[in-house]
C-alpha positions as CSV (number, residue, x, y, z in Angstrom):
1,X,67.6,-49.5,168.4
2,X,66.1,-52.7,170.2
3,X,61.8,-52.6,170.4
4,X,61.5,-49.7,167.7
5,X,59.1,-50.2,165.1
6,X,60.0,-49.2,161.4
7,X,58.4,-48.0,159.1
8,X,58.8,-47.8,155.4
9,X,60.3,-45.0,153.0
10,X,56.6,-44.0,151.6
11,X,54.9,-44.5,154.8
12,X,57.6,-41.9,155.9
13,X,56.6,-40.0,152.6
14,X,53.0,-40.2,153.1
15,X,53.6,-38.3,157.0
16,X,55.4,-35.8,155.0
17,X,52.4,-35.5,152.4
18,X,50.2,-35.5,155.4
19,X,51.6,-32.5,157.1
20,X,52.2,-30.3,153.9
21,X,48.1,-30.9,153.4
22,X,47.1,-29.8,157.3
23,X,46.7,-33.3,158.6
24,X,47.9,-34.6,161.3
25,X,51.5,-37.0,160.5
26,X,51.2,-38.4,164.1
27,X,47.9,-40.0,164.2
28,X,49.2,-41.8,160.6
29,X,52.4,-42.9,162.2
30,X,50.6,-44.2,165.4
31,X,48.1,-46.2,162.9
32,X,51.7,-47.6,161.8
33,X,52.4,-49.1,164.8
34,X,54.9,-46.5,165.7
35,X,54.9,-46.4,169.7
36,X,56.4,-43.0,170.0
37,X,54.7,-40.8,167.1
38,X,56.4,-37.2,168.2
39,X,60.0,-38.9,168.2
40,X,59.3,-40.1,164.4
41,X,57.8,-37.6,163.3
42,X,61.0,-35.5,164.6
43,X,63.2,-38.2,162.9
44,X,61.2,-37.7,159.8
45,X,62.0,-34.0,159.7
46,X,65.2,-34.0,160.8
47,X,65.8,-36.5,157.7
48,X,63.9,-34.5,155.2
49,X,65.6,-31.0,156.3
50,X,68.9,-32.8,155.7
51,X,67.8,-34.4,152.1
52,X,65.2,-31.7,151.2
53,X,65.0,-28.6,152.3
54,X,62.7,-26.9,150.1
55,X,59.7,-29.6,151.4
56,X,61.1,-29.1,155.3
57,X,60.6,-25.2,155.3
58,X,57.2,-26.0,153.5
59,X,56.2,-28.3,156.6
60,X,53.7,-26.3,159.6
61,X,55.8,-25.3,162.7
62,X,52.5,-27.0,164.8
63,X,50.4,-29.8,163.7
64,X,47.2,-29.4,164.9
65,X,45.8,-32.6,166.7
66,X,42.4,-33.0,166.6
67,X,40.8,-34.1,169.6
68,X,39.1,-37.4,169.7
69,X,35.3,-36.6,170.2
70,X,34.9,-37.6,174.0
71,X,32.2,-40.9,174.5
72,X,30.0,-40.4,177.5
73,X,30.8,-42.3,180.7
74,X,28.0,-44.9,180.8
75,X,25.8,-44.5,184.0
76,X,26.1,-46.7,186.9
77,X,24.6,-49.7,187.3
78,X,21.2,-49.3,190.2
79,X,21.5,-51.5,193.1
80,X,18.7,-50.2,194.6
81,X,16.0,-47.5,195.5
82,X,15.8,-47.1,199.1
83,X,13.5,-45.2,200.9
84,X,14.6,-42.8,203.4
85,X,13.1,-41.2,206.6
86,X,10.9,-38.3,205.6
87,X,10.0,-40.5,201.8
88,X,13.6,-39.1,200.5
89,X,14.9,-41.8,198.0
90,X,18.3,-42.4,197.9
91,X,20.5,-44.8,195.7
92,X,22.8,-46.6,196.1
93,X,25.1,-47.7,193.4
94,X,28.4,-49.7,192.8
95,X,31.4,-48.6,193.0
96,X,34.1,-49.5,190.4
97,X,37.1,-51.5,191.6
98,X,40.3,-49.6,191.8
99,X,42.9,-50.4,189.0
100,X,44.8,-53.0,188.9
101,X,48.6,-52.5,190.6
102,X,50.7,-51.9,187.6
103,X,53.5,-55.2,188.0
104,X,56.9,-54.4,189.1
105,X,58.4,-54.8,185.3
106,X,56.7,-52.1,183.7
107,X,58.0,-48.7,184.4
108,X,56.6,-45.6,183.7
109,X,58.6,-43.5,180.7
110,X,55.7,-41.0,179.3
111,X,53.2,-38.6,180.9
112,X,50.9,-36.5,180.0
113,X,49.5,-32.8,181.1
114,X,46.3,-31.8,180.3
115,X,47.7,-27.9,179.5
116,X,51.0,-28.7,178.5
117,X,51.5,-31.4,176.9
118,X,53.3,-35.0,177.1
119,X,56.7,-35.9,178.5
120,X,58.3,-38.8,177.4
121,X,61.9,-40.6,178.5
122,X,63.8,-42.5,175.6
123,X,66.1,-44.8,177.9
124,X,68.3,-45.4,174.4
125,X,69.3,-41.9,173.8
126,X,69.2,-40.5,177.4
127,X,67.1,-37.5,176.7
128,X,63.6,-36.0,177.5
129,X,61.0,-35.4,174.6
130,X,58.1,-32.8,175.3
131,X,55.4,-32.1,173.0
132,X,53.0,-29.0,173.2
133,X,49.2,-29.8,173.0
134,X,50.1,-27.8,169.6
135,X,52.7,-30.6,168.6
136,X,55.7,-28.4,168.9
137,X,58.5,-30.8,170.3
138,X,61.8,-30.1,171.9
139,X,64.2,-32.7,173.2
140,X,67.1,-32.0,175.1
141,X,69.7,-34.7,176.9
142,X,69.0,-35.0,180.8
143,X,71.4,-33.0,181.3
144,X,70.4,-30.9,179.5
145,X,67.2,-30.3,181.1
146,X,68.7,-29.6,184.2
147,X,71.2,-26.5,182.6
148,X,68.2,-25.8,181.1
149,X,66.3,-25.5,184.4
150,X,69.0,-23.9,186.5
151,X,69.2,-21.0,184.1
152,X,65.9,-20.7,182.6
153,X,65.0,-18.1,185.3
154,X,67.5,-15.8,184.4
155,X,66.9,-15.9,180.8
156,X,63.5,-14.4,181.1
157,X,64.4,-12.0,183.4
158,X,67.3,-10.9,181.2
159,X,64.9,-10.5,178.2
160,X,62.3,-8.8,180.6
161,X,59.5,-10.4,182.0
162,X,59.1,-10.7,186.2
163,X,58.2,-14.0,187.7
């Protein structure tokens, strides 16, 4: 699994132990250096609920994330004060440069929804990942998520609810 980061058996314990306390397994794992914290974490209890599972049905069905305490933006830096007709003031500021263009050999594979959550594409295993702002995951294959797609509409009308 070329570019994957490992981690070791009580790091992997220590997630566990995190989660049956309330914490929060995927800020540990991305302090490990993990790059994809929701696909570990699913790893982890996909391995646990095969090798134990009295601990995996003792394991929350969300993790709560705790936000990061937003900083403040700083201000702008003044140029100037410049007086205006009628002894209005009126300043003028600078503007930030626009981003820098993103080179050709990167490619987008993640993205994230303020209200519903983060996307990401594994390119290894041909599927989509989506977690919840909750931390509720669900990966299905691409194709997958195209069934999934076409007959989602008729699933929630068949159990009753109008879109």
């Amino acid at each position: 699994m070329g570019g994957r980061r490992k981690i070791t058996k009580d790091q992997e314990k220590e997630a566990v132990k995190i989660a049956l306390d309330g914490g929060d397994p995927l800020t540990f794992l991305a302090k490990c250096g993990i790059n994809n914290p929701p696909q570990k974490w699913y790893d982890i209890k996909t391995a646990v609920k095969e090798t134990d599972p009295d601990t995996f049905a003792k394991l929350p069905l969300r993790i709560q994330r705790k936000k990061e305490p937003e900083t403040p933006e700083a201000p702008l830096p003044v140029q100037d004060l410049k007086l205006q007709p009628g002894g209005n003031y009126r300043l003028s500021v600078e503007t930030p440069e626009a981003p820098a263009q993103v080179p050709e050999e990167y490619e987008f594979t993640a993205i994230r929804h303020k209200n519903f959550g983060e996307f990401y594409f594994d390119h290894d295993r041909n599927c989509i990942d989506w977690r919840t702002p909750e931390g509720d995951e669900m990966t299905l294959s691409v194709d997958g998520w195209k069934r999934f797609f076409k007959t989602a509409p008729a699933l929630i009308k068949r159990i009753g609810v109008k879109l």
